[in-house]
MMTF fields as JSON, N, C-alpha, C and O atoms, coordinates in Angstrom:
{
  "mmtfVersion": "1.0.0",
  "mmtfProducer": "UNKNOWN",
  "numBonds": 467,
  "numAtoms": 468,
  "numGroups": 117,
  "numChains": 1,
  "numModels": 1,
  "chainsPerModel": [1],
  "groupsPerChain": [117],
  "chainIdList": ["A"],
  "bondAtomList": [4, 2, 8, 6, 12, 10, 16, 14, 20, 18, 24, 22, 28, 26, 32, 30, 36, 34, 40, 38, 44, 42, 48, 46, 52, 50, 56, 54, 60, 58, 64, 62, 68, 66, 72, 70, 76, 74, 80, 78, 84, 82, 88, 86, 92, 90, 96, 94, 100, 98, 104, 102, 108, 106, 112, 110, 116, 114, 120, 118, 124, 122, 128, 126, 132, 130, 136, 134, 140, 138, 144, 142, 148, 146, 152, 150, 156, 154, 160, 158, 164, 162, 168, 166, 172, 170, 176, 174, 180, 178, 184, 182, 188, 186, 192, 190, 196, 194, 200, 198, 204, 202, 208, 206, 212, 210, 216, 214, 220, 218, 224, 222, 228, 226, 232, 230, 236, 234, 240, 238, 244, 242, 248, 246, 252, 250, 256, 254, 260, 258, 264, 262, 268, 266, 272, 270, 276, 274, 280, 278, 284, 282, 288, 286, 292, 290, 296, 294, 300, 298, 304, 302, 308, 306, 312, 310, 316, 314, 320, 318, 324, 322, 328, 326, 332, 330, 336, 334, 340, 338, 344, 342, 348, 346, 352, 350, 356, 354, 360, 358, 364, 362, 368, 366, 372, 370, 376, 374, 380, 378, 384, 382, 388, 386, 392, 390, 396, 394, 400, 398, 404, 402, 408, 406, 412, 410, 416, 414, 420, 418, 424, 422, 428, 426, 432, 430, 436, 434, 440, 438, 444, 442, 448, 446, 452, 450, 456, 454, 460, 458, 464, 462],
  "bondOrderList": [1, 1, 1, 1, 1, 1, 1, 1, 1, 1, 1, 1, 1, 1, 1, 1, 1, 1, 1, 1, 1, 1, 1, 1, 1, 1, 1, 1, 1, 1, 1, 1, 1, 1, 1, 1, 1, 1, 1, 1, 1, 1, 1, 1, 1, 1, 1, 1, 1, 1, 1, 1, 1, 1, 1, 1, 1, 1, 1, 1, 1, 1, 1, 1, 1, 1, 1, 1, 1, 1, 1, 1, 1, 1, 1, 1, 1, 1, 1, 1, 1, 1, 1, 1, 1, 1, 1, 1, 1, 1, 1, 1, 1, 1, 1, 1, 1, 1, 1, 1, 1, 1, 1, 1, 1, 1, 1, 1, 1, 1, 1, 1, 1, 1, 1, 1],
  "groupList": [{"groupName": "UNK", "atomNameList": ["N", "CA", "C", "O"], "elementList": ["N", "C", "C", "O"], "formalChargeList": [0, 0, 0, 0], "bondAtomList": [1, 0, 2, 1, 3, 2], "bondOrderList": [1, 1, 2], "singleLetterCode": "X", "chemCompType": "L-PEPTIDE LINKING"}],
  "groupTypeList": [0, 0, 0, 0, 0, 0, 0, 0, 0, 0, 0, 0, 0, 0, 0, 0, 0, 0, 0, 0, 0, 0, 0, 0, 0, 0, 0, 0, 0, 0, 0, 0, 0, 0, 0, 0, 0, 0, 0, 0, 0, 0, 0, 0, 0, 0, 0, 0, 0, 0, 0, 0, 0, 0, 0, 0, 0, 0, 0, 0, 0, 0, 0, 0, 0, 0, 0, 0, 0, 0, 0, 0, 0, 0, 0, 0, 0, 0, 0, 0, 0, 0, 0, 0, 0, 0, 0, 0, 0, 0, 0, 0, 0, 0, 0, 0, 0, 0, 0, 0, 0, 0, 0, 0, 0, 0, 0, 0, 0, 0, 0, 0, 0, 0, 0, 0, 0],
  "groupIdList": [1, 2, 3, 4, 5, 6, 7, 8, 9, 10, 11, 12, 13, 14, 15, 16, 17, 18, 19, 20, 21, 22, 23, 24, 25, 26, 27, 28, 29, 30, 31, 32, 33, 34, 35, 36, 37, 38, 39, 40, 41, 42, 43, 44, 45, 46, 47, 48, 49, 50, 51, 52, 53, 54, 55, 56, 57, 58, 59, 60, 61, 62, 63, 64, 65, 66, 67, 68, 69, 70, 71, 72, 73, 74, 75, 76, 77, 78, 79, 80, 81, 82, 83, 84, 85, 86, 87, 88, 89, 90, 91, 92, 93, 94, 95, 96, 97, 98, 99, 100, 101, 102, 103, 104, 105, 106, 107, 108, 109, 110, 111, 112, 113, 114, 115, 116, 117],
  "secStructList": [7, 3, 3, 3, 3, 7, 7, 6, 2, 2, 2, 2, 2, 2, 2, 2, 1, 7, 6, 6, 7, 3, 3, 3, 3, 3, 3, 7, 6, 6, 1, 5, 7, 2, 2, 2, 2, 2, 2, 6, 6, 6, 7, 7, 7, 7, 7, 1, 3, 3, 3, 3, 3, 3, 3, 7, 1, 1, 5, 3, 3, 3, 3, 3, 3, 3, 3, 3, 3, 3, 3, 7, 7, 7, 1, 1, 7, 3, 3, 3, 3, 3, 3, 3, 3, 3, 3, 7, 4, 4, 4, 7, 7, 7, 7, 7, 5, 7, 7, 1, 1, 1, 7, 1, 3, 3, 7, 1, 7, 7, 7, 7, 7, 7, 6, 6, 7],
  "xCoordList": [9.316, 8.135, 7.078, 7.326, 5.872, 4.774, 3.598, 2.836, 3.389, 2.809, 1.359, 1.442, 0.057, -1.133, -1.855, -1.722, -2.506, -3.805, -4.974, -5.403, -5.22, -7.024, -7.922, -9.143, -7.182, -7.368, -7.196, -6.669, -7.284, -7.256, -6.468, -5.473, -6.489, -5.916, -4.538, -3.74, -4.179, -2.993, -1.958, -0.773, -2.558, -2.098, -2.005, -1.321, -2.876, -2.849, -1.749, -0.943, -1.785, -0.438, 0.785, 1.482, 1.062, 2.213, 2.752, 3.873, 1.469, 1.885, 2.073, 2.745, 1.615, 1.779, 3.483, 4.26, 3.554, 5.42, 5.726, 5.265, 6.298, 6.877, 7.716, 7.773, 8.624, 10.123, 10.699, 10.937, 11.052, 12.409, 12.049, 12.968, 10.53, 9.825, 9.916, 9.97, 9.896, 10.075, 8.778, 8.301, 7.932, 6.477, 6.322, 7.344, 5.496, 5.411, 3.977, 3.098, 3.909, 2.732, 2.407, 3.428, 1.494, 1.09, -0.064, -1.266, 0.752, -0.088, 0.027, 1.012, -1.783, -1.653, -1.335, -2.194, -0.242, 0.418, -0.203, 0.333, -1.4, -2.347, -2.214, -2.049, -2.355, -2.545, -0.82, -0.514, -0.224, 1.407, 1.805, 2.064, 1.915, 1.936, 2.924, 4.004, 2.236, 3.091, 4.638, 5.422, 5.106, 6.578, 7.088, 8.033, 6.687, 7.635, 7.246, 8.274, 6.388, 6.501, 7.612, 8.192, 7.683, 9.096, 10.281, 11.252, 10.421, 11.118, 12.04, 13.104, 10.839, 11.632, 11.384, 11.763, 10.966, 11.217, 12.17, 12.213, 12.837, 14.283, 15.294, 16.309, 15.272, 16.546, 17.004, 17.964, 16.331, 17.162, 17.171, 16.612, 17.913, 17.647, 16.747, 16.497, 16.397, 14.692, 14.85, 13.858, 16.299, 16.355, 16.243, 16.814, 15.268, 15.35, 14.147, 13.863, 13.366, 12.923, 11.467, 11.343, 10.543, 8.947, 8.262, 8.741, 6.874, 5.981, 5.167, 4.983, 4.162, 2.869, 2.044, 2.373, 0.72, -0.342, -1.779, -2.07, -2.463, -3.571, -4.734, -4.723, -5.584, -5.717, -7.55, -7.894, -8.338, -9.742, -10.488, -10.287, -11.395, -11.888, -10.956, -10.843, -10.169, -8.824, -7.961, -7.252, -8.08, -7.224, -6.316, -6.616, -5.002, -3.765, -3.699, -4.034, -3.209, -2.684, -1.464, -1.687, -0.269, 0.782, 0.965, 1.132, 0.968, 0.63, 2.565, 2.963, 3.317, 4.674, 5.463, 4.949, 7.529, 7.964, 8.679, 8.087, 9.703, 10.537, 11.803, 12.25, 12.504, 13.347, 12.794, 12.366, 12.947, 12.532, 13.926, 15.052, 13.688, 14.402, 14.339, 15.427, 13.579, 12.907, 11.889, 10.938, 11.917, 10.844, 10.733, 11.528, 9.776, 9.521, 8.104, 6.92, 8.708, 8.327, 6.653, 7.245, 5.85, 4.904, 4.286, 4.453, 3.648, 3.15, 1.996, 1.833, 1.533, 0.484, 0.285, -0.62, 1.478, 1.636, 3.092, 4.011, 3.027, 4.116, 4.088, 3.009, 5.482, 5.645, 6.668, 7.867, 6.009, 7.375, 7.506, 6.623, 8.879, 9.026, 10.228, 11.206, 9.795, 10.678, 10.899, 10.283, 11.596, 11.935, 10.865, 10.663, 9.789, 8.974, 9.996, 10.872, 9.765, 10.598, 9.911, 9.392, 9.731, 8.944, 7.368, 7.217, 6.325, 5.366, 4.721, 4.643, 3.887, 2.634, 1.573, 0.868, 1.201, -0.066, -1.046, -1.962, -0.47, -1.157, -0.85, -1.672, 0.111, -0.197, -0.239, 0.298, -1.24, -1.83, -1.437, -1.588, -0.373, 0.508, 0.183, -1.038, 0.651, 0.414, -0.708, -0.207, -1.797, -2.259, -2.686, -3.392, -2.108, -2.257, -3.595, -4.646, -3.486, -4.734, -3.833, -2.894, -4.865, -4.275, -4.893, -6.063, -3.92, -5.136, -5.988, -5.922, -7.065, -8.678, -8.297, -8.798, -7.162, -7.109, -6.936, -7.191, -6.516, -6.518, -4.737, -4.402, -4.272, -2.794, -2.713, -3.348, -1.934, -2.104, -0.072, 0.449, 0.594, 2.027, 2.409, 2.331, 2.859, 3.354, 4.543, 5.068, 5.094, 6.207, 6.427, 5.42, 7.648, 7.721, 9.204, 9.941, 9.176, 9.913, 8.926, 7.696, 9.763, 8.697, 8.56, 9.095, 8.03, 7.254, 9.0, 9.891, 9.361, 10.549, 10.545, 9.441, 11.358, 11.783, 12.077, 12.876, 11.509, 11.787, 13.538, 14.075, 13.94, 15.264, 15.829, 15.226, 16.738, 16.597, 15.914, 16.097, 15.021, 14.313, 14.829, 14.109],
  "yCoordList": [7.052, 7.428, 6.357, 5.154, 6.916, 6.187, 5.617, 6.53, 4.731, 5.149, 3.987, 2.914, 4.687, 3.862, 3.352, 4.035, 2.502, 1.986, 1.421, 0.713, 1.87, 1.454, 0.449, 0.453, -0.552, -1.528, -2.771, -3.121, -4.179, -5.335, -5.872, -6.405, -5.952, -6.676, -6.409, -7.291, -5.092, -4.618, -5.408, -5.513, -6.075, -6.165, -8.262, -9.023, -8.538, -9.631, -10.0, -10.917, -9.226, -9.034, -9.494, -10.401, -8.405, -8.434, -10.109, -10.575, -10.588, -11.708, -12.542, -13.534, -12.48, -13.725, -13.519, -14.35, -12.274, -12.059, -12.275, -13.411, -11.88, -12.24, -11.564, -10.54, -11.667, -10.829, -10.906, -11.924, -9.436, -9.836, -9.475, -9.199, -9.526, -9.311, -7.41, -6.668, -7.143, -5.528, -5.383, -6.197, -4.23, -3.587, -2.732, -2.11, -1.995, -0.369, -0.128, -0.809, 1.339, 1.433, 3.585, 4.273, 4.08, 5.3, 6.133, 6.083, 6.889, 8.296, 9.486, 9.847, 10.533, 11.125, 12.658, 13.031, 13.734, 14.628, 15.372, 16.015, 15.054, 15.819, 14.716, 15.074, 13.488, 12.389, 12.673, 11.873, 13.132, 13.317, 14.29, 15.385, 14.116, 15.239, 16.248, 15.991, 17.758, 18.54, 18.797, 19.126, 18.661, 18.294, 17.058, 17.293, 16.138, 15.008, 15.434, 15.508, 15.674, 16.3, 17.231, 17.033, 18.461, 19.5, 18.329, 18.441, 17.348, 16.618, 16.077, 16.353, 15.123, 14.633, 15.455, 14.874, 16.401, 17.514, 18.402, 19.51, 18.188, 18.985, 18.068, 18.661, 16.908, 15.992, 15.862, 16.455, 15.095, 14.548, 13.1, 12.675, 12.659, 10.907, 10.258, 10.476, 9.519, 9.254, 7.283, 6.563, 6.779, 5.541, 5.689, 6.48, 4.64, 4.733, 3.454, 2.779, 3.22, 2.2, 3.071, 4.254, 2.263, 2.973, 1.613, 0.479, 2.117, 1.465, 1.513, 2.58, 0.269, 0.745, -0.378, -1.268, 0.429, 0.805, 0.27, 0.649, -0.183, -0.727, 0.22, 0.093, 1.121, 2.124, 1.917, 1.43, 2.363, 2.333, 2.65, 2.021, 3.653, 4.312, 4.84, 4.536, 5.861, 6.409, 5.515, 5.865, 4.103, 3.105, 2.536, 1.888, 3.252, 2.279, 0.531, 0.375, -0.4, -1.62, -1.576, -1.085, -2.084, -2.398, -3.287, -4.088, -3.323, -4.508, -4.952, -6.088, -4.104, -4.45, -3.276, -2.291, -3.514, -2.356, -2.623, -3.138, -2.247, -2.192, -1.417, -0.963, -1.187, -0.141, 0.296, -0.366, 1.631, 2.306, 2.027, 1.963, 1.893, 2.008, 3.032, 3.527, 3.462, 4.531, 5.175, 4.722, 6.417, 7.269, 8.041, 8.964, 7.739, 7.909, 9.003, 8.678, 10.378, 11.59, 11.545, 12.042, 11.402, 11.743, 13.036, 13.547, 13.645, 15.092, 14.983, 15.947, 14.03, 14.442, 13.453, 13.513, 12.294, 11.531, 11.517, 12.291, 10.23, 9.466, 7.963, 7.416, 7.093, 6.147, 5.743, 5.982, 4.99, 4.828, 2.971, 2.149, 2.88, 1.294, 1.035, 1.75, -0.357, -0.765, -2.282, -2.917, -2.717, -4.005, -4.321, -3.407, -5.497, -5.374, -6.149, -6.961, -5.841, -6.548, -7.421, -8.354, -7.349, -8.35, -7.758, -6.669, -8.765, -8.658, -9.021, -10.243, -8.092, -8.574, -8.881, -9.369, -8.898, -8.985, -10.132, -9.951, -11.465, -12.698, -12.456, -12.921, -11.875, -11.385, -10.329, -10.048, -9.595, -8.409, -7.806, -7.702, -6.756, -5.859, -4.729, -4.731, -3.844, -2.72, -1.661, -0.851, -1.234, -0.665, 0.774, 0.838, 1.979, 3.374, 4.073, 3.491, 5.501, 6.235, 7.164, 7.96, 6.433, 7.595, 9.247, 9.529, 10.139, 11.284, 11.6, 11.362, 12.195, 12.312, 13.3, 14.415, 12.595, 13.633, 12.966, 11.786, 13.793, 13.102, 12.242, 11.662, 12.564, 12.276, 10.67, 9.914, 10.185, 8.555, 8.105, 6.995, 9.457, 9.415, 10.557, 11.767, 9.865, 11.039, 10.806, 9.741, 11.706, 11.763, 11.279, 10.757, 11.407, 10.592, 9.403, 9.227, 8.933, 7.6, 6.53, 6.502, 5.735, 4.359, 3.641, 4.287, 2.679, 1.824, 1.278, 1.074, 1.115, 0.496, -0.728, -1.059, -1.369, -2.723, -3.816, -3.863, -4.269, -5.751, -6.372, -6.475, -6.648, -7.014, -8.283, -9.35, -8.214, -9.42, -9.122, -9.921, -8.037, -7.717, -7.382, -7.141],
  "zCoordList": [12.519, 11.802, 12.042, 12.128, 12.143, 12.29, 11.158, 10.841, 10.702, 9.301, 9.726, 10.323, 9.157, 9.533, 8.52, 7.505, 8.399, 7.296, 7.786, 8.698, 7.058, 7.706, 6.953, 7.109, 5.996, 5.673, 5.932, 4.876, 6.895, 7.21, 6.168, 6.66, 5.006, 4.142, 3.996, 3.677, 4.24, 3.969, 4.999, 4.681, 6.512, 7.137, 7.039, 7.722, 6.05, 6.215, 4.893, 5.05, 3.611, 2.95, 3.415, 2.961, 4.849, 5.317, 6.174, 6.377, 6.472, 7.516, 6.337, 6.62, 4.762, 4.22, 3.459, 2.988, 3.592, 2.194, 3.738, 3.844, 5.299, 6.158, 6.478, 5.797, 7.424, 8.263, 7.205, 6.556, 6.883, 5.921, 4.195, 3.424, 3.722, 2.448, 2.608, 3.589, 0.994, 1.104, 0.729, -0.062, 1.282, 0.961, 0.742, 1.034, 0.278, 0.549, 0.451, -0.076, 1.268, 1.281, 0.472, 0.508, 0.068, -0.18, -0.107, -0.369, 0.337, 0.876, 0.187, -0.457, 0.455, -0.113, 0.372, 1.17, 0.083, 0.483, 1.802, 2.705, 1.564, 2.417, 4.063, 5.229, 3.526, 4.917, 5.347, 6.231, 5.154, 5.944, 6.757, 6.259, 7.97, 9.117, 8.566, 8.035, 8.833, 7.828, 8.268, 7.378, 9.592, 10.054, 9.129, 8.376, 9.136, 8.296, 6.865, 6.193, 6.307, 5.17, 4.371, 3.303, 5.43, 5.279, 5.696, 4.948, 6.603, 6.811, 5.327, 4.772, 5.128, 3.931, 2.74, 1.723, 2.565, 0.994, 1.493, 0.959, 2.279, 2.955, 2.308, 1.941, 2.104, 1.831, 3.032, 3.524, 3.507, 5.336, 4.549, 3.538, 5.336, 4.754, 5.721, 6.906, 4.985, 4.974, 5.322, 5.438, 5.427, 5.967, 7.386, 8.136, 7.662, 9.697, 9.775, 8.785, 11.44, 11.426, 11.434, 11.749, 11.053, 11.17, 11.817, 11.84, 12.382, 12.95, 12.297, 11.712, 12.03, 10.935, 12.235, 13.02, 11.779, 12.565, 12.344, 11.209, 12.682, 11.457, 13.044, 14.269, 12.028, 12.845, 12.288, 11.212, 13.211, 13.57, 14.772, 15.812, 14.686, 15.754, 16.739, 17.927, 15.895, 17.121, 17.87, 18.814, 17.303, 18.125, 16.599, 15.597, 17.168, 16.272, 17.333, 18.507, 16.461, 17.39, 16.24, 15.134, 16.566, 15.612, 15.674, 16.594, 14.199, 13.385, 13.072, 13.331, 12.634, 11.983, 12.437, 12.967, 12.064, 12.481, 10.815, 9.866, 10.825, 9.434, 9.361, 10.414, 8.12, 8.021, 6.631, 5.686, 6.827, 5.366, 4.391, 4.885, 3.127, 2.157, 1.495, 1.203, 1.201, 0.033, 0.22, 0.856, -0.337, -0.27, -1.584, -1.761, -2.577, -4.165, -4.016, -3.933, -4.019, -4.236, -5.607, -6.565, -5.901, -7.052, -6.884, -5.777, -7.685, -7.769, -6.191, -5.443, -6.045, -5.401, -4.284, -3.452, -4.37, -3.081, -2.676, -2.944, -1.833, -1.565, -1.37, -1.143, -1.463, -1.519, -0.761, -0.905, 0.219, 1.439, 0.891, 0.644, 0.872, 0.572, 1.727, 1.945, 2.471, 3.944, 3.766, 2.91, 4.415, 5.027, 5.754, 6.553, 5.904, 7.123, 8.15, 7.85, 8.968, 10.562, 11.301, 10.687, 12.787, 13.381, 12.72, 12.165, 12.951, 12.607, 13.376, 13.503, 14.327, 15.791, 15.177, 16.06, 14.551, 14.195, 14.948, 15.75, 14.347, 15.36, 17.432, 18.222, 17.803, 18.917, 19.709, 20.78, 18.733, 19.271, 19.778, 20.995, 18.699, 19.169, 19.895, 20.05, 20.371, 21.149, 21.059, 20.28, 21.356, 20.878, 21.581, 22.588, 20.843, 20.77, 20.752, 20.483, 21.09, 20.979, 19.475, 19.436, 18.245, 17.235, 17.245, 17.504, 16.936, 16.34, 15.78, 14.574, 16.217, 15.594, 14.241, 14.1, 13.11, 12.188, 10.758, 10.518, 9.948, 8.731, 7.946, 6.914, 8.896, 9.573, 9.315, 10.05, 8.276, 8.733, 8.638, 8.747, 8.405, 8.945, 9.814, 9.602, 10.884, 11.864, 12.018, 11.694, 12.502, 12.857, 14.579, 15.056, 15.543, 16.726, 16.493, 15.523, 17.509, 17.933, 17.671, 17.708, 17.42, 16.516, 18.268, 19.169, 18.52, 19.481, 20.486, 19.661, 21.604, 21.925, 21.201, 20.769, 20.996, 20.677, 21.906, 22.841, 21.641, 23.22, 22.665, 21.561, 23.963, 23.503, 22.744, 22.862, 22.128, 20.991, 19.89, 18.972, 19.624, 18.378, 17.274, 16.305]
}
């Protein structure tokens, strides 16, 4: 799973709790690609690794990867809570062409992992 924000701070959060600190981030029902949506309101299990994205002008760069822990259902969002993992941020992680949509979790294969990661 792919998950994006479009806030700087969110990403500077993450570099200060570090590898290994639990975070979470939320969205609202509407920003969740409607495949992972039916995904997880199916009861699939919802532990796996995600990529988060710090996304602007159709350009994701990844920022962190993680493992999800949790996913806390509310009437009108969601709440994904993960492990953060490595964290690119200071060297300018990979950066994607996101979709021109209102989409800020997609679904997909998260980013490869370099070995040793």
């Amino acid at each position: 799973m792919r998950l994006a924000v479009r806030s700087a701070w969110i990403a500077d959060n993450m570099r200060r709790l570090g590898s290994g600190a639990f975070y979470h981030l939320a969205y609202a029902a509407y920003q969740v690609e409607p495949e992972v949506l039916r995904m997880l309101r199916s009861g699939a299990p919802v532990q796996g690794r995600i990529d988060v994205y710090y996304v602007t002008d159709g350009k994701g760069v990844h920022i962190a990867d993680g493992e999800i822990v949790a996913v806390h259902w509310f009437p009108e969002f969601i709440r994904i809570h993960f492990m953060i993992g490595k964290l690119y941020i200071d060297e300018m992680g990979e950066m994607i062409d996101w979709p021109e949509s209102q989409y800020l979790v997609l679904g997909g294969n998260p980013a490869p992992r370099e070995p040793g990661a």
